[in-house]
N, C-alpha and C positions, 0 to 999 in steps of 0.2 A: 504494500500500500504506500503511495508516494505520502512526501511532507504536504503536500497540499491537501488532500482525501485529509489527512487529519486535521489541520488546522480549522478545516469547513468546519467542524463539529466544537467548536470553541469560540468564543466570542473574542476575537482578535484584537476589539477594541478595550474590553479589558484587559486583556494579556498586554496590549502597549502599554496601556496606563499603567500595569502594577511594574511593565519593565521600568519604565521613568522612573516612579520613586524610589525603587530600589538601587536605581544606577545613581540619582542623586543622593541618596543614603551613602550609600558604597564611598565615592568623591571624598562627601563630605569627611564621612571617616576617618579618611585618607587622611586627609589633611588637618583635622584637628586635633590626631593620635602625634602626628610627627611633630606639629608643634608642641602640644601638650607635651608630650614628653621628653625630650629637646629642653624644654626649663626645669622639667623636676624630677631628670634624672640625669646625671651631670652626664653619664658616659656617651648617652646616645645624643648629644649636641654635637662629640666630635667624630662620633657615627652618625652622622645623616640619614645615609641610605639604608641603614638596618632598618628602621621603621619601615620603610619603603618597601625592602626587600621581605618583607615580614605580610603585609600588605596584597602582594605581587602573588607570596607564594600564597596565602588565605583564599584568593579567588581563584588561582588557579587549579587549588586544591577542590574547591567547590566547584568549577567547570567538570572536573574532571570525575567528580562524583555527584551530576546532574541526575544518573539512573539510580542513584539509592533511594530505597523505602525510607528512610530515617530522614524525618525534617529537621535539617540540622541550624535552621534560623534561631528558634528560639533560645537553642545551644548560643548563639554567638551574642544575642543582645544580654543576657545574664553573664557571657563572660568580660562584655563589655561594661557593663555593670561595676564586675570586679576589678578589670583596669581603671577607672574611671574612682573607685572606692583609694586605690592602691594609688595613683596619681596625687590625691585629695591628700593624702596623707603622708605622705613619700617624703618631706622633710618631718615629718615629727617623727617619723620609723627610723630615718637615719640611711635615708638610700641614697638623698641626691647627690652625694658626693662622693660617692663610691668612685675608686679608679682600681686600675688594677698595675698599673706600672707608674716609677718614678722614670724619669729619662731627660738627656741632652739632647736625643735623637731630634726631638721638635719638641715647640710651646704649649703646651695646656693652660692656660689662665684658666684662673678661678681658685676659690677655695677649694681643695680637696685633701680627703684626709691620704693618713700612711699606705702604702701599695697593699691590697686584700686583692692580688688576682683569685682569687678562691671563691670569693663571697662574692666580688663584682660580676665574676665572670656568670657564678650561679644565678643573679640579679638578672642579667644579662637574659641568659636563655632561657629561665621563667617570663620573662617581661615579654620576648620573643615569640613563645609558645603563644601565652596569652593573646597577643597580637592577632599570629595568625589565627587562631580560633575564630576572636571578632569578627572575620573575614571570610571566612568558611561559609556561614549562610546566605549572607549575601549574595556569594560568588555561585552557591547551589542554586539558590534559587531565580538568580540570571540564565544560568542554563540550562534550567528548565525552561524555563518563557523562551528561552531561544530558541527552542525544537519544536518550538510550539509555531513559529513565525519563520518569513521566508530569512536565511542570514543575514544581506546587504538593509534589508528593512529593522531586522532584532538591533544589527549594529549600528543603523542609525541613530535610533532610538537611543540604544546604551551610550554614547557619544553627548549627547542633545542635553542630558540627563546628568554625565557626568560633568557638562558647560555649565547647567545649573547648579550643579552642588560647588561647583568651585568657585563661582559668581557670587552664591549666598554666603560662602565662607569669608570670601573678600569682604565682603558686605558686611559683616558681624565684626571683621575685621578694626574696617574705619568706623565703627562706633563704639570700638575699644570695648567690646563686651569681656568677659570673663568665659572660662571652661564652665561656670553654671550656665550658663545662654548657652553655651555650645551643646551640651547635656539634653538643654529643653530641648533644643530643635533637634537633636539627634532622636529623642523618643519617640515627637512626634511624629519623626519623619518612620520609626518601627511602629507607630500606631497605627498611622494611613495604611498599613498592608495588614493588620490583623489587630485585632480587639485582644488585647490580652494586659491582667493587672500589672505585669512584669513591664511593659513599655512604662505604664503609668509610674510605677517605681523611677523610673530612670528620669521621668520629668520631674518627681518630688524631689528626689537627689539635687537633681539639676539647680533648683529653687533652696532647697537648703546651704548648701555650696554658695550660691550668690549672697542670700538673706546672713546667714553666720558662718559656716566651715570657714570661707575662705579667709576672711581677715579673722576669726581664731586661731586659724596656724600662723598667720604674718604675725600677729599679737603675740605668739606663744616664741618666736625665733628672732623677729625685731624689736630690740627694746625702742620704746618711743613710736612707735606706728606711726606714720599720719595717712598714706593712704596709697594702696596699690593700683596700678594703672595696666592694663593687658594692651600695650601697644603693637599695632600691624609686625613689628617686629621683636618683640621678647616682652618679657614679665619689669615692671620695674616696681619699687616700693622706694616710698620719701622714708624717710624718719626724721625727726627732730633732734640736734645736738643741746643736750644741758650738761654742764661740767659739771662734777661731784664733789668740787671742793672748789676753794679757793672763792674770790670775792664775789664770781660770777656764778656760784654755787644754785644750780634749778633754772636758772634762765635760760630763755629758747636762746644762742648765739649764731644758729644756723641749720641747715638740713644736708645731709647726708643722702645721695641715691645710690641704690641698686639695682643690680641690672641680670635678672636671673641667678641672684641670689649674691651677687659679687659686689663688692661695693665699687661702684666706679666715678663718682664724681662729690666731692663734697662745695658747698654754699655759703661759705660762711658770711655773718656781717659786717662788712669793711666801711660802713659810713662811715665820713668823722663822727658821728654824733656819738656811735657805739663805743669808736675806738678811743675816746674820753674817757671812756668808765672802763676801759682796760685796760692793765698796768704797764708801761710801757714794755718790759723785757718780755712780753706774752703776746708783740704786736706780728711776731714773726709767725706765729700758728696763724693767726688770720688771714694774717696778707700772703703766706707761703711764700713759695717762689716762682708764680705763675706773670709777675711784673718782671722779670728779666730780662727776656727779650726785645718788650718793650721800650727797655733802658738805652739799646742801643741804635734808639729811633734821631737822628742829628738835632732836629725840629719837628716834634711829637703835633703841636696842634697845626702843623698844616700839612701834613703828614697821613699815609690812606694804607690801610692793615687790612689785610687779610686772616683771617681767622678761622680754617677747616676742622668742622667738627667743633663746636662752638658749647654744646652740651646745654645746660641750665644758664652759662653766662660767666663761670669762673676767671677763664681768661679775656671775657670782653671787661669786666668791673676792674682788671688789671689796668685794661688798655684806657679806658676811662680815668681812672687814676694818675697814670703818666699824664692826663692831657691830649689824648690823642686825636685830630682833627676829625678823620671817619674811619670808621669802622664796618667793616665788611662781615658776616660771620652766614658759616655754611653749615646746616644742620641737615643730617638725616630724617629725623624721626619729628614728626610736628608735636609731639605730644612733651618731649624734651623741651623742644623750645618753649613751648608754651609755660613751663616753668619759670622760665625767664625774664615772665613778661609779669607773671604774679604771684610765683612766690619767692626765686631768690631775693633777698636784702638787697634793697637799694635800685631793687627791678630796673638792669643795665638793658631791658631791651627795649624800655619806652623812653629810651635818649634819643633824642634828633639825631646824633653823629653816629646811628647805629642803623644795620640794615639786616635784614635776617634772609637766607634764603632757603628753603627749604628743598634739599635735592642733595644729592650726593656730591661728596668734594670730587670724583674723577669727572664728571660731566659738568661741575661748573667750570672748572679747570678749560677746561675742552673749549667751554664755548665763551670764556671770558676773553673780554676786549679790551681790559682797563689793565692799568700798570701800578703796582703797589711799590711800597716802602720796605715793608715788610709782609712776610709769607710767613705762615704759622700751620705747621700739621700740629694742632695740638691736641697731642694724647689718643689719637685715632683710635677706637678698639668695637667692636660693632657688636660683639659676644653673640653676635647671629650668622648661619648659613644664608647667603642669598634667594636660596630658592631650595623646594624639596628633592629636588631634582639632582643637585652634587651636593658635594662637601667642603666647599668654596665661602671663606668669608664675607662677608660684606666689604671688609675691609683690603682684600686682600690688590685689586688693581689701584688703590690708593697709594700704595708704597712701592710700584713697581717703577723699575728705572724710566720708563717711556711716562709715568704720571710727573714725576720729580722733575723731568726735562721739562715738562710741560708747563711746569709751577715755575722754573727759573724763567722763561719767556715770558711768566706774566710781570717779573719783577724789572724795578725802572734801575736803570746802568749801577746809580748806585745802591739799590737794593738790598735788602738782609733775606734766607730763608735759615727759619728756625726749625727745628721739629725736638718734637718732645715725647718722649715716650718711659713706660714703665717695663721692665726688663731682665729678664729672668738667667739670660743665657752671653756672654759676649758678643759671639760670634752676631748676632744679629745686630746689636751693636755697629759691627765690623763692619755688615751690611748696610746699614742706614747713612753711614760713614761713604763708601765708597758710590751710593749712590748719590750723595749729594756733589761730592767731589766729580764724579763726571757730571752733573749738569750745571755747575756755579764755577765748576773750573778752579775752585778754591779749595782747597783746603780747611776744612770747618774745625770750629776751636769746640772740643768737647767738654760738660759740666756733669757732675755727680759722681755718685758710687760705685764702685766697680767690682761689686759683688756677685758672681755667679751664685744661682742656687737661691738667690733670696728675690725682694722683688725692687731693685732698685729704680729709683726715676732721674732720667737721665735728657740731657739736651743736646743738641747739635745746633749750632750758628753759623753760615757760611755768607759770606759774600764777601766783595770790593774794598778794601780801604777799609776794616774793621780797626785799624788802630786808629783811625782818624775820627773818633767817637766819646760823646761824651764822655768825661773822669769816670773811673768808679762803674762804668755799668754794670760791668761784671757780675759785681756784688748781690749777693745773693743766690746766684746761680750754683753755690757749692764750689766743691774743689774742683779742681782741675783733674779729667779722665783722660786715660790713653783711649785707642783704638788701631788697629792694624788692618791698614791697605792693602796690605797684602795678601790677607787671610781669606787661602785658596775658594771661601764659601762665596758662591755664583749671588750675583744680583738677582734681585728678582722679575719676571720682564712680564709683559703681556699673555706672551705663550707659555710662560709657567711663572707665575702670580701667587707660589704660594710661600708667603711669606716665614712662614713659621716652622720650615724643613731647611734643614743646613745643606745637603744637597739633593741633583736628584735621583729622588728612588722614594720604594715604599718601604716606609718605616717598618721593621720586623713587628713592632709593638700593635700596626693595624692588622697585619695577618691573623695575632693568636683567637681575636673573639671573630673575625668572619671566618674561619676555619671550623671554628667550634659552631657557629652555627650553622654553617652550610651543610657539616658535617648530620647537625640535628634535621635540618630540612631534606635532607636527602631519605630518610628512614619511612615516613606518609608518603614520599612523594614515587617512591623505586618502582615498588609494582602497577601503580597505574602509568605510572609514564615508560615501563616495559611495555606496556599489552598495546599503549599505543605508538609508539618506536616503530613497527612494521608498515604503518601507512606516512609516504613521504611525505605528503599534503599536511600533516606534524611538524614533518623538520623545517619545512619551508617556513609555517608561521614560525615557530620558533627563533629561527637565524631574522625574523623579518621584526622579532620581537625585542633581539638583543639591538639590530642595527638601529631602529627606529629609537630606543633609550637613549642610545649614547648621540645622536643626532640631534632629541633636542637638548640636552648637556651643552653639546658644541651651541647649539644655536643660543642657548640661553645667557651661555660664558661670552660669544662674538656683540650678540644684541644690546647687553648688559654695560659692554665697552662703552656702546655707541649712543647709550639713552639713559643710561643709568641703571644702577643693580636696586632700586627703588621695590616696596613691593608692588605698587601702581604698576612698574613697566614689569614686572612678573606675571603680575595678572594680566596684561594686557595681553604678554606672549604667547600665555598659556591658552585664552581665548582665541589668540589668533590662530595657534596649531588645532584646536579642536576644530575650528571652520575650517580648518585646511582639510583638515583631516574628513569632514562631511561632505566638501565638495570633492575629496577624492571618492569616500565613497555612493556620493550622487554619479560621479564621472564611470565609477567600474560598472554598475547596471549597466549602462549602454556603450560596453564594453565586451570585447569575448578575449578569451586567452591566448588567440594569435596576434595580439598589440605588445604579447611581454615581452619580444625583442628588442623594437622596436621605445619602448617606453624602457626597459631596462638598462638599452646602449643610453640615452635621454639622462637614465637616473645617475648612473656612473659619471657622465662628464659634467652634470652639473655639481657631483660631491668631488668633482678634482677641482670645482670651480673653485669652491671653500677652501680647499685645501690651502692653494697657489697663491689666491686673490686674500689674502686679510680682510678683514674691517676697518683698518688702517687704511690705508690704500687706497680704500674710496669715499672714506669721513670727510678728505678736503676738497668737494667737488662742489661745497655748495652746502645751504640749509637742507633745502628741499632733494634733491637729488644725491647727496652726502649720505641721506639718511633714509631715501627708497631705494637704494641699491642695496644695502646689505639685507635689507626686508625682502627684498625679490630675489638674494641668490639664497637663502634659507628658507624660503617657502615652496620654492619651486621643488628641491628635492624631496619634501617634507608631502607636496600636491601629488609628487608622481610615487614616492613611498606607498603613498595612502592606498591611491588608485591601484598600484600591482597589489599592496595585499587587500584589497576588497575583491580583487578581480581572484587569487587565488582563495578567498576565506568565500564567496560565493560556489567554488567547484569541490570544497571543503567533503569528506566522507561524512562527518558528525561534527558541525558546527561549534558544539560546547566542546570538545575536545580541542577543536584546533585553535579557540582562543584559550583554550586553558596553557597549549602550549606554547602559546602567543606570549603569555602573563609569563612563562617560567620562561623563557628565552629572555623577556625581560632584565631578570632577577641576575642573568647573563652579564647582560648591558652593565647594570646597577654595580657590580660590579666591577668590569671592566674599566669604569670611571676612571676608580683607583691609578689606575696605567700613566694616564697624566702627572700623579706626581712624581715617575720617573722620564715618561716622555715627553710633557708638554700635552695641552690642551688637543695645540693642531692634529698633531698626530692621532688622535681618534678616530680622525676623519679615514685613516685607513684601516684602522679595526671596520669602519661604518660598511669601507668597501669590503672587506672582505665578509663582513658578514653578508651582505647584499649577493655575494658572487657567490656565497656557499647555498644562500635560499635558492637563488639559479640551478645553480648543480642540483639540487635535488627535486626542480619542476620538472627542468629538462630529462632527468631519471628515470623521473616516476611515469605508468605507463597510461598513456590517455584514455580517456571513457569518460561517460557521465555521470555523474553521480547523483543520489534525489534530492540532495540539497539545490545542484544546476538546475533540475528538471523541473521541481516546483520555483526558482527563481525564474527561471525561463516561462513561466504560466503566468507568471503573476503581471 
């Protein structure tokens, strides 16, 4: 009996509707797991793609056991449930800071306790397990509705669906909701497909969580609360500073922020008014030593600062201080800034000589036109992955040698750039050194401590005629530090951006917990992804499922260059690939499988396009034309990607199988990523080919016929 004969006998208009919400369920998931746990479990921030990969294999697990009796949905919302309990609670149990190694290998910032590989790693693959559970009924009960419906039609739908959950996610995003919003709308979204009190559970949850849990645990781990904030990009919490002795004994003097649990920016009051009633040898904790740089401005008020990465305002109240004519400051995050405008002291961002921008320092860089005095990276640290997709800083193209060249050309002849960072390891140090010496051509005079192993904060100052500067600037900027030129450790460039690896390759330390779980994902997954091994129309999605991963990786790293690593232009991208992704497969329907030469010769010269051609390369051609070229050579392969595999998941034997093998060819990709941090970004771009050329190899193989997934697409 064909797919068609059965589908007649089912109401296809339900069967879409319950596939939507469960594809927007599924999405949403996605994506609220990898964040949520990403803040409140330290290991998986500098694992990314576990979530991901955890994810990947849950629906594929569930594709692939679409033919089970056992409804395993409501299996996954009770163990989401438990994740979601286990999350809530995760700093008071003493999880989020689990690590499992100490190392020079590369940087971890953050709190974290003594190396427990034992305990972390066990964390790890319970947390992992759990995951994929979550994911399991969703993924089954996709692939059911999917054999229920012709393929290119199920996977429209699932596409359409998964646009929506990602959209609503942004959405909850920019209104800075919290994990209990995310909860409700998660339940409801298990309610719409079945009436059951366990959904309802997970909305009370959800509501309890926002009403008291959440700032109970903040209460219980921050002394001084004042109030947590869930911005588009991490967790932050204020707290309030009162001294415990001395004359200033219980008074507010300032606020303290965190930023997924780390502390990373302190406020203090530096008005004259305050700093009257502080004693004078107590004026140096106030003021710190964030006015240094500014010291070696020649004539501060008519004079024009740069300020990247500007935070609540610490180093703009500096620059204010000196006198400084205008002030320039570049913020990521609005929800930072807005600190700045109403609650640090002395509110330095409702000065007229102040301008705030909110965008990422590598794309204002890019498209700045004005000429500064001084240049200020100060203290860059973004404690966020850019996107779900790698394991890529936010930060990471701000420090790269092509960004620093970029920031000396904004400066005017005689110019300063300063950069200031906190610093765990020399050698990066060594780094931050040589990259400023190749773009200022100077020589930078370095300040602080020179302690490996601890977390010292440290400056760099380079430019022109530094000795022809005011008396005394110096002062305050600490001792005087070495640094070595020499020190064989690579800059860090565009094509490998990653800041925080001395050189490249992958750290031994990221092998041991993706070994341990791959090794655990392998055990559920062996015998059904045996049984189906035998039909090639598997291996093809598969290789089409690691290629297509690591492509939008590339796309997302090139686009990111060229618009910002913002979450705006994340979501924007991600929406973009899902249209692409629709009109590839609107394009395979009225398509047949003698175009895949023909479209495949197409897909390979446009992925040597990427290869060859940078983003670089064609960013100076113009606003408009700068910035629709790179968009048209990563969509185009991303259109005709689509289009071959709608065109092979149409002649598919058992549809839920070969997206299940889709999802685990993925998990491939995901992966693979990793590769970059010993070969570069670009280079992906040839894993992409050969994965592409291995899907080929096994179309070309496999022996032609129809199958009744073709034959009922062909009726419909």
């Amino acid at each position: 009996m064909s797919t068609q004969s059965a589908t007649a006998k089912v109401d296809t208009h339900k069967v879409a509707r319950e596939l939507l919400i469960v594809s927007v369920l599924g999405l949403f998931l996605e994506l609220m797991i990898i964040r949520w746990l990403a803040t409140e479990v330290r290991i998986f921030s500098y694992f990314k793609n576990i979530p991901l990969m955890a994810a990947f294999l849950g629906l594929g697990l569930g594709f692939l056991w679409a033919g089970k009796k056992q409804d395993l949905f409501k299996l996954s919302a009770t163990c989401f449930l438990y994740l979601s309990g286990f999350l809530s609670l995760a700093l008071v149990l003493g999880f989020t800071f689990l690590t499992f190694v100490q190392s020079t290998q590369y940087m971890l910032f953050g709190n974290v306790n003594a190396a427990m590989p034992v305990k972390a790693i066990t964390v790890m693959v319970a947390v992992f397990i759990l995951t994929v559970a979550v994911f399991v009924g969703p993924g089954q009960r996709m692939g059911r509705l999917f054999r229920q419906l012709p393929p290119l039609k199920a996977y429209g739908i699932n596409i359409v669906g998964g646009l929506l959950g990602s959209l609503l996610f942004c959405l909850l995003s920019f209104l800075y909701t919290n994990p209990g919003v995310w909860m409700v709308v998660a339940g409801v979204l298990f309610f719409l497909l079945e009436r059951r009190l366990l959904y309802a559970m997970i909305v009370a949850f959800g509501v309890v969580y926002s009403v008291w849990l959440g700032d109970f645990v903040a209460n219980r781990y921050f002394a001084g609360h004042v109030k947590t904030v869930w911005t588009p990009y991490y967790r932050m919490d204020i707290t309030g500073f009162r001294p415990d002795a001395g004359a200033l004994k219980g008074e507010l003097v300032g606020y303290q922020i965190f930023v997924n649990y780390d502390s990373f920016q302190s406020v203090m009051d530096c008005t004259p008014e305050f700093l009257k009633k502080v004693p004078r040898d107590h004026w140096d904790f106030f003021l710190s030593d964030h006015a240094g740089a500014f010291k070696a401005l020649k004539d501060p008020a008519h004079s024009r600062v740069l300020v990247l990465g500007c935070g609540a305002g610490a180093d703009v109240c500096a620059a204010l201080r000196q006198g400084v004519g205008q002030i320039d400051g570049v913020e990521i995050d609005a929800a930072i800034a807005e600190l700045g405008k109403t609650l640090t002291p002395g509110f330095p961002y409702r000065s007229p000589n102040v301008h705030i921008y909110i965008t990422d320092a590598r794309t204002f860089l890019r498209n700045c036109k004005d000429k500064y005095d001084l240049i200020l990276f100060a203290c860059l640290d973004s404690h966020a992955a850019f996107s779900s997709l790698s394991s890529l800083r936010m930060d990471n193209y701000v420090f790269t040698k092509e960004s620093v060249e970029g920031a000396a050309q904004c400066l005017k002849p005689d110019g300063v750039m300063a950069l200031s960072a906190v610093l765990m390891n020399d050698w990066i140090f060594d780094r931050h050194a040589k990259e400023m010496y190749a773009a200022v051509k100077e020589k930078p005079l370095a300040f602080g401590a020179n302690t490996t192993g601890k977390w010292p904060y440290a400056t760099l100052i380079a430019g022109h005629d530094l000795k022809d500067r005011p008396a005394n600037w110096i002062s305050g900027l600490g001792p005087a530090r070495g640094y070595n030129l020499d020190n064989p450790v690579p800059m860090a460039e565009d094509d490998w951006p990653f800041l925080f690896l001395p050189r490249r390759a992958i750290p031994s330390e990221y092998m041991l917990p993706i070994i341990t779980l791959l090794l655990v994902s392998v055990l559920p997954v062996c015998l059904q992804f045996a049984r189906g091994m035998r039909d090639l129309t598997n291996w093809k999605m598969f290789f089409m499922g690691t290629a297509f991963m690591l492509l939008e990786v590339r796309a997302m790293a090139d686009l990111s260059l060229l618009f910002g690593s913002t979450w705006v232009v994340n979501s924007v991208v991600i929406t973009g690939v899902m249209l692409v992704i629709l009109f590839g497969t609107w394009l395979a329907n009225r398509l047949t499988l003698k175009t895949i030469p023909v479209l495949g010769a197409l897909l390979i010269a446009s992925l040597l396009l990427t290869i060859f051609v940078p983003v670089s390369a064609v960013a100076g051609f113009g606003a408009m034309l700068g910035a629709a070229l790179p968009v048209f050579v990563y969509m185009v392969p991303m259109a005709l990607a689509a289009t071959i595999f709608g065109l092979f998941f149409k002649a598919s034997t058992v549809s839920s199988d070969a997206l299940a093998f889709n999802l685990l060819g993925g998990i491939l990709g995901i992966l693979l990523e990793y590769a970059s941090m010993a070969l570069g970004i670009r280079a992906l771009g040839w894993i992409v080919i050969g994965a592409y050329l291995s899907a080929f190899a096994a179309h070309f193989l496999s022996k032609p016929g129809t199958t009744a997934d073709a034959v009922a697409t062909a009726e419909v």
